[in-house]
Backbone as CSV, one residue per row, in Angstrom:
resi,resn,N_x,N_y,N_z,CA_x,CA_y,CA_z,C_x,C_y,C_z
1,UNK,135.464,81.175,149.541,135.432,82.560,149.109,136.608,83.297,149.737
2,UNK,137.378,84.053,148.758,138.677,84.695,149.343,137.902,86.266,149.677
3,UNK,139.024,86.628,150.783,138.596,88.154,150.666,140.005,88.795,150.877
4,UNK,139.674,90.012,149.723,140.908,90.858,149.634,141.331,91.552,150.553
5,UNK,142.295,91.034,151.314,143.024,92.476,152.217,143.832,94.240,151.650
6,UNK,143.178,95.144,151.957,144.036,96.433,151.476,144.753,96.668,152.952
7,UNK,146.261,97.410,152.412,146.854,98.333,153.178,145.774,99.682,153.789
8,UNK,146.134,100.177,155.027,145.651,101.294,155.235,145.521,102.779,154.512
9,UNK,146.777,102.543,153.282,146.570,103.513,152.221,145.534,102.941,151.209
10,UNK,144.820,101.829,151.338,144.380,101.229,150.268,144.902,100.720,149.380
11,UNK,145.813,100.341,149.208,147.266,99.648,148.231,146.796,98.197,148.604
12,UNK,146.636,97.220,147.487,146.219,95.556,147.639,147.326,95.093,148.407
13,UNK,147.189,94.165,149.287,148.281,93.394,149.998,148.288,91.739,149.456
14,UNK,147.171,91.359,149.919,146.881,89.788,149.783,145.229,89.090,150.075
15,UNK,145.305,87.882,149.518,144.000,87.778,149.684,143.511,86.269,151.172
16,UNK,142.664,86.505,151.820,142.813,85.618,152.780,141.212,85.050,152.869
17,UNK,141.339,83.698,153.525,139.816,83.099,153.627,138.804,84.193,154.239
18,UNK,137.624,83.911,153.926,136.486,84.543,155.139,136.724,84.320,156.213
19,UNK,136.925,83.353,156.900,137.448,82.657,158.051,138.581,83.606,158.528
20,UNK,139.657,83.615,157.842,140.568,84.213,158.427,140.268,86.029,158.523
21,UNK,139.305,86.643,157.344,139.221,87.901,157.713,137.794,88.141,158.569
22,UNK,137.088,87.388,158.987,136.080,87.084,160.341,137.262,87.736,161.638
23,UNK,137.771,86.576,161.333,138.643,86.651,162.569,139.500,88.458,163.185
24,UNK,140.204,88.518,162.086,140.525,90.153,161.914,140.033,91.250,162.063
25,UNK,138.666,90.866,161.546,137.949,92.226,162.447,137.018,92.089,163.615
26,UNK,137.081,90.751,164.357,136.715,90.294,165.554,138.370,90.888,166.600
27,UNK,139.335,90.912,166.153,140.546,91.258,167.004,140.500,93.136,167.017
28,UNK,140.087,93.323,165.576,139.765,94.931,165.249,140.995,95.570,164.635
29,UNK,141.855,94.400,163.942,142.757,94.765,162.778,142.630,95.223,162.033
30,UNK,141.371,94.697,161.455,140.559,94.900,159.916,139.593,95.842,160.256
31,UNK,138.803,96.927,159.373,137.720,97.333,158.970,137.142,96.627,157.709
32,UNK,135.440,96.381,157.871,135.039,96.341,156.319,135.018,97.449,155.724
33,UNK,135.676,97.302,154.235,135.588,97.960,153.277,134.813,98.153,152.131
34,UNK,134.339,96.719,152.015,132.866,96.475,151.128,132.316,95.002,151.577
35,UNK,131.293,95.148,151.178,130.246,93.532,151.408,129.580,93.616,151.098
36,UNK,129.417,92.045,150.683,128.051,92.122,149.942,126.936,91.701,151.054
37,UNK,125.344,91.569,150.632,124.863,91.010,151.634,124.391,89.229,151.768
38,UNK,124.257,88.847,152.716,124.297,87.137,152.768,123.002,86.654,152.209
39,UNK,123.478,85.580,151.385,121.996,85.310,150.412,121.530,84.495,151.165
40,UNK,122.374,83.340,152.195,121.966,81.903,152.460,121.652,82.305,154.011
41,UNK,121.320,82.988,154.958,121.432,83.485,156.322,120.439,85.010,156.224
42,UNK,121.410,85.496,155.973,120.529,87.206,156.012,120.850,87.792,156.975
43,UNK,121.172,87.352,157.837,121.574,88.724,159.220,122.675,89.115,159.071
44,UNK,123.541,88.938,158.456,125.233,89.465,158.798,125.999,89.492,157.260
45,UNK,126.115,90.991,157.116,126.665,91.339,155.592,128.117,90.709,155.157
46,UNK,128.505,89.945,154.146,129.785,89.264,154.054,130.861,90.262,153.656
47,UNK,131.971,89.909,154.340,133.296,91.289,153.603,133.771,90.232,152.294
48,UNK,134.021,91.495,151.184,134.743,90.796,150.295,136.108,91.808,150.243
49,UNK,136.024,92.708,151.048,136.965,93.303,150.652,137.540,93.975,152.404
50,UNK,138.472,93.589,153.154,138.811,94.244,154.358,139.902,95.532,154.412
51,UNK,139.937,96.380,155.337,141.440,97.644,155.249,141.179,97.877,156.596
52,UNK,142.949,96.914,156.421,143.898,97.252,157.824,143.513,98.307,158.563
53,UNK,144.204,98.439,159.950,143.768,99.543,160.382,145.199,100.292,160.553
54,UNK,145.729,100.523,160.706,147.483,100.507,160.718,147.612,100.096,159.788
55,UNK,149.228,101.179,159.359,149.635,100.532,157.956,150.476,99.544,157.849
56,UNK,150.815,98.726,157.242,152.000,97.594,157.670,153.030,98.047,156.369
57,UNK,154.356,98.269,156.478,155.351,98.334,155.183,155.645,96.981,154.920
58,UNK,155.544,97.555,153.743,155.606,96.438,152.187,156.923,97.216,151.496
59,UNK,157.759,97.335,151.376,159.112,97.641,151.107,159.408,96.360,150.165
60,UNK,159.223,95.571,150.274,159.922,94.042,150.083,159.115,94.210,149.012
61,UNK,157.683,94.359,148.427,156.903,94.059,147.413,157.382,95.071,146.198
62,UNK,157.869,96.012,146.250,158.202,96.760,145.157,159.567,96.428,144.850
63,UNK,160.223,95.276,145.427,161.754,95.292,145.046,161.579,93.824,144.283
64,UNK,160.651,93.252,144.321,160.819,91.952,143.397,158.745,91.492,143.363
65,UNK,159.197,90.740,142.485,157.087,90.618,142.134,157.074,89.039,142.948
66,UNK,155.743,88.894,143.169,155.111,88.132,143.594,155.926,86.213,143.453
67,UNK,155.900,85.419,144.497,156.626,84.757,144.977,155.645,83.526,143.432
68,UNK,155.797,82.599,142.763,155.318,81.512,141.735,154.590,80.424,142.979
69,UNK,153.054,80.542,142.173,152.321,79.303,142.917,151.080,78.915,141.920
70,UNK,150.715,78.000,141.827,149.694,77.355,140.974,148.320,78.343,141.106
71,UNK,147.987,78.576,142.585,146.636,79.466,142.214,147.019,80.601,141.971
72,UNK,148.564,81.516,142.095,148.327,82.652,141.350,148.408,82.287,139.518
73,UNK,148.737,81.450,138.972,148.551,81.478,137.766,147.736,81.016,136.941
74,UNK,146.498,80.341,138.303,145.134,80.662,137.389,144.745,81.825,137.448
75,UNK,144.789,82.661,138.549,144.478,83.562,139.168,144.860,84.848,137.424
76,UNK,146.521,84.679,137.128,147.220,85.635,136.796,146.479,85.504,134.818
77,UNK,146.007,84.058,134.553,145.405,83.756,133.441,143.837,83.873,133.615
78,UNK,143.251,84.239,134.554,141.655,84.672,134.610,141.432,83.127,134.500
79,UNK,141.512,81.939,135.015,140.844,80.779,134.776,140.032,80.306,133.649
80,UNK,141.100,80.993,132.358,141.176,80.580,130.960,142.546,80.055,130.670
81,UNK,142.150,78.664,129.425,143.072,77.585,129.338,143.944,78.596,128.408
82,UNK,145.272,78.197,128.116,145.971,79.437,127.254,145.881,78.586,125.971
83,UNK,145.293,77.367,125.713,145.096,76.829,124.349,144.014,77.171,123.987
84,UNK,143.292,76.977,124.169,141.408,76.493,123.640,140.814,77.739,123.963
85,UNK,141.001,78.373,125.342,140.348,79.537,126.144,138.982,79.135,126.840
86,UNK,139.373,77.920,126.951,137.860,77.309,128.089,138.433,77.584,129.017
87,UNK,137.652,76.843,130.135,137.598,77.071,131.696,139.113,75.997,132.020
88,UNK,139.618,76.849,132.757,141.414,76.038,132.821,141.210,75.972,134.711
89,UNK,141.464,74.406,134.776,141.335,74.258,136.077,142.419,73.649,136.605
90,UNK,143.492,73.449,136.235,144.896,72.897,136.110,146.097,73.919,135.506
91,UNK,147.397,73.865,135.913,148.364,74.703,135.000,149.192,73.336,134.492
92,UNK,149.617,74.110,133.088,150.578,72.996,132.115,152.089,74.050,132.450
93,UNK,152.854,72.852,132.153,154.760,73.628,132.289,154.232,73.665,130.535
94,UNK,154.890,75.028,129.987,155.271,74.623,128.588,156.217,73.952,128.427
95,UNK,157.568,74.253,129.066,158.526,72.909,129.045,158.553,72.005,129.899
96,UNK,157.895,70.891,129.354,157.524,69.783,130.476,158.765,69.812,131.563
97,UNK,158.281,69.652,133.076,159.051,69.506,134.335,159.925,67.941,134.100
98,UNK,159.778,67.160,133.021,160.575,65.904,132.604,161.673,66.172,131.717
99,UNK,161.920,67.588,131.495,162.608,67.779,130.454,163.023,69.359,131.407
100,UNK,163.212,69.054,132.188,163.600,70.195,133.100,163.488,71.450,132.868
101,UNK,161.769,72.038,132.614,161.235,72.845,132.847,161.153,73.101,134.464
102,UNK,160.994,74.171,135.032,160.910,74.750,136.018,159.457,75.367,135.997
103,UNK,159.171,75.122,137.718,157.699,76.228,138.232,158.207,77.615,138.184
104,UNK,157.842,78.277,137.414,158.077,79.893,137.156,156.797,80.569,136.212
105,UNK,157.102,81.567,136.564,155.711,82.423,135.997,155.476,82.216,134.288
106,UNK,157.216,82.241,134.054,157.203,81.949,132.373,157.371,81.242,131.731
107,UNK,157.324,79.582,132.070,156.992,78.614,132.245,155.721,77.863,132.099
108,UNK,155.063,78.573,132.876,153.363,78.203,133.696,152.363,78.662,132.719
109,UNK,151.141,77.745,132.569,150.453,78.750,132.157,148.784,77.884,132.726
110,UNK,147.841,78.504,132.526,146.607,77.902,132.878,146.063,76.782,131.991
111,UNK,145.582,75.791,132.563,145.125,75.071,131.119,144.128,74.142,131.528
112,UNK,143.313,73.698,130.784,141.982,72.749,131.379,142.491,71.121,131.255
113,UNK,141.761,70.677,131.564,142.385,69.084,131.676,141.895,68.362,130.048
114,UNK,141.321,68.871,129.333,141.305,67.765,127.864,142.994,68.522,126.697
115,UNK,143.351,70.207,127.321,144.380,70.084,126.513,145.328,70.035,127.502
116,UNK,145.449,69.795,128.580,146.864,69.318,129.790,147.411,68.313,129.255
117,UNK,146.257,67.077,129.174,145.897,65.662,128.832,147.023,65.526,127.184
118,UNK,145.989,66.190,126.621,146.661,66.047,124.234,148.041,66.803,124.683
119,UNK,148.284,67.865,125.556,150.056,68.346,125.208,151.003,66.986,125.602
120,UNK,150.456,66.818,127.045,151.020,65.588,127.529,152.851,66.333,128.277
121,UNK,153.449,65.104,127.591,154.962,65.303,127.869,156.054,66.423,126.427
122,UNK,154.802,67.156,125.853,155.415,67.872,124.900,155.778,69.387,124.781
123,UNK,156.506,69.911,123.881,156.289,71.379,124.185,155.090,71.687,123.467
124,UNK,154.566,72.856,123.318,153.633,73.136,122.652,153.668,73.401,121.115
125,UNK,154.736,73.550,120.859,155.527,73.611,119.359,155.476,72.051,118.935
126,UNK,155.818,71.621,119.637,155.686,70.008,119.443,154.247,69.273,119.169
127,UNK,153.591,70.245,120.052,152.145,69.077,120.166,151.360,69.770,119.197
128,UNK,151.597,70.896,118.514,150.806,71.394,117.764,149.742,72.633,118.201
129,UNK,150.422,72.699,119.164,149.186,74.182,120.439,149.749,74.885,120.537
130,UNK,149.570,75.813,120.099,149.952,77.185,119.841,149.520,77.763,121.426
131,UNK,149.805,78.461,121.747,149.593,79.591,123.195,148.837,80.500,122.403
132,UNK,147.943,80.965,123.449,147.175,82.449,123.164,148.085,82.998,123.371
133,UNK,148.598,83.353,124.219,149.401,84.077,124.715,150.905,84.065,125.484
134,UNK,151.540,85.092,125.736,152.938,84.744,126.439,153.019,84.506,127.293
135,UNK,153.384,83.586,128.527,153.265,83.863,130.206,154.384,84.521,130.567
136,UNK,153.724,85.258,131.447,155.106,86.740,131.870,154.819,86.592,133.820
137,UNK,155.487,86.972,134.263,155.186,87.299,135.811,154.073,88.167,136.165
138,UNK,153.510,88.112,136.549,152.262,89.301,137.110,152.734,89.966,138.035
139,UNK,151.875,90.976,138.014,152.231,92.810,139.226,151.102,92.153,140.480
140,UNK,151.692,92.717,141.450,150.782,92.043,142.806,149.590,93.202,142.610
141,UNK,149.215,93.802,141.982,147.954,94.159,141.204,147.087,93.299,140.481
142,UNK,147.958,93.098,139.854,146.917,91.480,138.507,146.171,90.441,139.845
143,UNK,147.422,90.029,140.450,146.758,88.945,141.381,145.898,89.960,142.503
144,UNK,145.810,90.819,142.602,144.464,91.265,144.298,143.686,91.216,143.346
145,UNK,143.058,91.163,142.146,142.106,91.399,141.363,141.202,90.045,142.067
């Protein structure tokens, strides 16, 4: 279970294990900001959501978007395949990485393993799979979601 870190203005920063935001507000970095309560225990309410206590500048985040990684682009596709729109637990290159496609946001897209599998080594024009949709870069908004 991830939990969302906010800036002290409340502005999304990033998202970090339970583990790691335990830890944060055991040092007294963090405040909870919301939680839910524990279904499997019961004594101790879980954070899903922590805010800094101090603000930290983020300067760097408004001058370019979010750095390309596999869980933000399930993350950035809601863990829907961009063919079929099932449950996508894998990302496909549209231009296969054998044909020197690149990991990039517009590139990438979410996809489940029976159409990863049928595209194969093809483009999607090729294999006959159309995209739902376009892959574009996401706002470090899309991903704190």
């Amino acid at each position: 279970m991830d939990v969302l870190v906010l800036n002290a203005d409340l502005g999304p920063l990033h998202r970090v294990s339970l583990r790691h935001a335990v830890r944060m507000l055991v040092r007294r970095v963090a405040e909870v900001h919301e939680s839910r309560p524990d279904t499997q225990i019961g004594v101790w309410p879980v954070p899903t959501v922590v805010r800094l206590v101090s603000y930290v500048v983020t300067r760097w985040r408004h001058s370019r978007g979010p750095a390309w990684s596999r869980g933000g682009v399930l993350v950035r596709d809601g863990r829907r395949c961009a063919y079929c729109g099932g449950h996508a637990s894998t990302i496909d290159h549209v231009m296969p990485r054998s044909r020197g496609g690149r990991n990039a946001w517009s590139n990438t897209v979410a996809a489940c393993g029976a159409c990863n599998q049928r595209k194969g080594d093809r483009t999607p024009a090729e294999a006959r799979m159309p995209l739902r949709f376009r892959p574009a870069a996401p706002t470090w908004a899309v991903l704190a979601r």
